[in-house]
N, C-alpha and C positions, 0 to 999 in steps of 0.2 A: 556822577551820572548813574541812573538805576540801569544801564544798558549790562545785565549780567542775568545769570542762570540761578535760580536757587528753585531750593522748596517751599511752597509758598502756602500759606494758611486758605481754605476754604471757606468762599462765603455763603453764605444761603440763598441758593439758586433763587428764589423766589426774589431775594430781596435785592436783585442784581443793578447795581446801580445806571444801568446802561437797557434794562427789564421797556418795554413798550410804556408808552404814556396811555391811558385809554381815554382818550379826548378825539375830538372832532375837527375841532379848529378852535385856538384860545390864544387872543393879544393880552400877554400879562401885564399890567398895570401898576407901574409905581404909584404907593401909598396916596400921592401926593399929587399925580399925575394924571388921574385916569386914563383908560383906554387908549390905544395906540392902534389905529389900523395901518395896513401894509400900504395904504397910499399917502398915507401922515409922517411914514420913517423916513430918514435923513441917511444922504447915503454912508456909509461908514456902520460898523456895528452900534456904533454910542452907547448910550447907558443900558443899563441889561431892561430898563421896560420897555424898551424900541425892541426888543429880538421878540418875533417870532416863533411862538411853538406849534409845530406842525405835525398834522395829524399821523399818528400810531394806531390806529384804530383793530383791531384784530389780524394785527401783524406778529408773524411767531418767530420771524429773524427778523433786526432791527435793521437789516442791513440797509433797506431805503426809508430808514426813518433819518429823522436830522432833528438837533436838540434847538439849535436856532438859525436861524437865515436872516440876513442882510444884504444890504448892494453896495459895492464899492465901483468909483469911477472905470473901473475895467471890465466891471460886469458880477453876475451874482454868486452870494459867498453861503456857504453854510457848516454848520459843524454836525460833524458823523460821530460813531462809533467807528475806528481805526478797522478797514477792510481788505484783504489778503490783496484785493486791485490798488491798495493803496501804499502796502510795502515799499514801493521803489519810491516814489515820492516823498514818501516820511523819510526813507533812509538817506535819501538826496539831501535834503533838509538837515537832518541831524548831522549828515557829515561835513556840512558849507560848517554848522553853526559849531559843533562839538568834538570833529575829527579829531583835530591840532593837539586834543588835550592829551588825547590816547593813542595816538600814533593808530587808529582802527583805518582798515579797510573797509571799504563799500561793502563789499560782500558779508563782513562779519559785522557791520552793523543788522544788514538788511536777515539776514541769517538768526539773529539774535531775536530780532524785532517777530520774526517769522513763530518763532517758539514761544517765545511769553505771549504772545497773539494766541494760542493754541491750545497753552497748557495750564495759563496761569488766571483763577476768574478773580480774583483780586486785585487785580491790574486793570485799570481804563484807559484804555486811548484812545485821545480823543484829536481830529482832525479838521480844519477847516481846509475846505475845498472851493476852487475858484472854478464853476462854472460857465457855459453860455457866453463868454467873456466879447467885448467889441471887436477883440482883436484874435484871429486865433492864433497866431502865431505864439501867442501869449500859454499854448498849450503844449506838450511833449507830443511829439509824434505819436499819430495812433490811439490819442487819448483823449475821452470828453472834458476830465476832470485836471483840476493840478492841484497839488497839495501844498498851501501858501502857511498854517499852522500845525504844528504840532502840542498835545500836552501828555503829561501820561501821570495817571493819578494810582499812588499806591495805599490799598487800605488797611496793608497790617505788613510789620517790620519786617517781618519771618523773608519778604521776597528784597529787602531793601541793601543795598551795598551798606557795608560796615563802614562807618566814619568813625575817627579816630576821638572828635572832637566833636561839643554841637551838634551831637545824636536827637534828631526828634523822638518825640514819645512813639512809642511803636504800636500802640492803638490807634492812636490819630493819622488820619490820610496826609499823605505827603506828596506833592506837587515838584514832579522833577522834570530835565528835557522840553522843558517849554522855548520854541524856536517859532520864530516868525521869517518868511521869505523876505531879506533885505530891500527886493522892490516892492513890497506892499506894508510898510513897515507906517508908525503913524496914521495907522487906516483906522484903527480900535480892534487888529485882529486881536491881539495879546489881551485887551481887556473882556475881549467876547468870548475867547477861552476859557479866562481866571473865571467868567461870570457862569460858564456853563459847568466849569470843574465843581464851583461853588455849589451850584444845584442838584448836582449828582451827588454829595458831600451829605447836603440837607435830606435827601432822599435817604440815604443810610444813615442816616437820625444820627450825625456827629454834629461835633459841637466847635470844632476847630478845624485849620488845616495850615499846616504848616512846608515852607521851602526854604530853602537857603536859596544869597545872592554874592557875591563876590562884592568885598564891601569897597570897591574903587568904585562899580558899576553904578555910578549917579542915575544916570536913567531908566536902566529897570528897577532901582530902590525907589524913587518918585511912582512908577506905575503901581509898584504893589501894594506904597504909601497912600494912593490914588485910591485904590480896590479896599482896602478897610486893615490891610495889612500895618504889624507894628511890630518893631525890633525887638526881641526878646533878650539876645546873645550876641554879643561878636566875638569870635577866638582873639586871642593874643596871636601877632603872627608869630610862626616859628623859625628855628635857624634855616631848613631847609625853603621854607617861604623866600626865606630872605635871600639864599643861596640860589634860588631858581627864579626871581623875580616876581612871583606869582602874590597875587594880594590874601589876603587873611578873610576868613567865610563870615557872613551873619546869618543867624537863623530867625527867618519870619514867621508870623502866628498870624493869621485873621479866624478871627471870634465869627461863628454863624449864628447870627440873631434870628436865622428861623425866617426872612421873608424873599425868598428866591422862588425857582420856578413854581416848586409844588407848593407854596402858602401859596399861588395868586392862584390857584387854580379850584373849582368849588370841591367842598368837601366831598362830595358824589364819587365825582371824577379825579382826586387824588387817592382814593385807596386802591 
């Protein structure tokens, strides 16, 4: 897990991957696809030319911007930039999905989460949010939103936990803490994630992005198989693997060929 404290490399505020879009309103368009308007989408995130990019327009906190939007059968979803209202919710989240591993508490997830939110601009996180939903019961007390995804994308090693083994390249963004809310699981949250982490990725003009998957994990290997992702590495497990029951890592790579949010958008309005 990246859930830790470090010192972390500085990125160029300008070129902040999470920065306003200055667009209007823009349905991007697979190659192959044309156009997609918002009454054409299918409910589920689907394939990243059904998402949605929503207007940024001379906005100086991105806090009510969102990278994409879709509807799922409980009502509408979209993905943010990770906001201080959204802390309990992500920490909620990581601790159903990641607790177990680390014997962590609530608090020092949400504590942790709280600090590299604040201090660290090479780190994205990124959230999908369920709101407006049919049901509201479907929401925490006191709250519009719920937070059903999590991702959090790191763009230079310097902030990343030390692996021992199947270290990614520490220039390349790396893709960790990816959790989806078990009742919305199946919906395309996880792919509408990968697809927006991915465009943030292309935006900081990289060329790759890389995760590890626990290599028993058949179906999130399939999803990232899915998403353009390919196995570079698997460790040999070790004694202690074997001693603790725990499975052996692989390390995934997907190549960015360069056609996500910002190629579909004109060249005007991409710089």
């Amino acid at each position: 897990m990246l859930l830790k404290s470090s010192v972390c490399h500085q990125l160029n505020p300008v070129a902040r991957p999470w920065s306003p879009i200055p667009v209007q309103q823009v349905w991007p368009s697979s190659p192959n696809t044309g156009q997609t308007s918002p009454t054409q989408r299918t409910k589920g995130f689907g394939q990243f030319h059904r998402l949605q990019l929503v207007a940024c327009a001379g906005v100086e906190t991105t806090e009510l911007c969102s990278y994409a939007e879709g509807c799922l059968p409980e009502g509408h979803c979209s993905i943010h930039r990770m906001q201080h209202a959204d802390l309990g919710g992500a920490s909620t989240l990581l601790m159903r999905c990641f607790g177990q591993l680390g014997k962590l508490r609530l608090s020092d997830i949400e504590g942790l989460l709280a600090e590299l939110l604040d201090e660290h601009e090479d780190i994205a996180f990124l959230v999908t949010r369920l709101t407006n939903p049919h049901d509201e019961a479907l929401l925490p007390p006191g709250r519009e939103s719920r937070v059903i995804g999590v991702a959090v994308i790191d763009f230079h090693g310097s902030s990343r936990q030390y692996l021992y083994s199947l270290q990614p390249p520490k220039d390349d963004p790396y893709i960790s803490n990816m959790a989806v809310d078990p009742r919305f699981r199946r919906r395309g949250v996880a792919s509408g994630l990968l697809a927006a982490a991915s465009a943030l990725c292309e935006r900081q003009a990289c060329n790759r992005i890389f995760l590890h998957i626990q290599a028993g994990a058949s179906e999130a290997e399939a999803l990232y198989l899915k998403a353009g992702f390919t196995v570079c590495k698997t460790e040999p497990p070790s004694l202690v693997q074997r001693l603790q029951g725990t499975e052996p890592r692989k390390l995934l790579m997907q190549p960015l060929p360069r056609h996500g949010l910002q190629s579909y958008l004109p060249a005007q309005l991409g710089r």
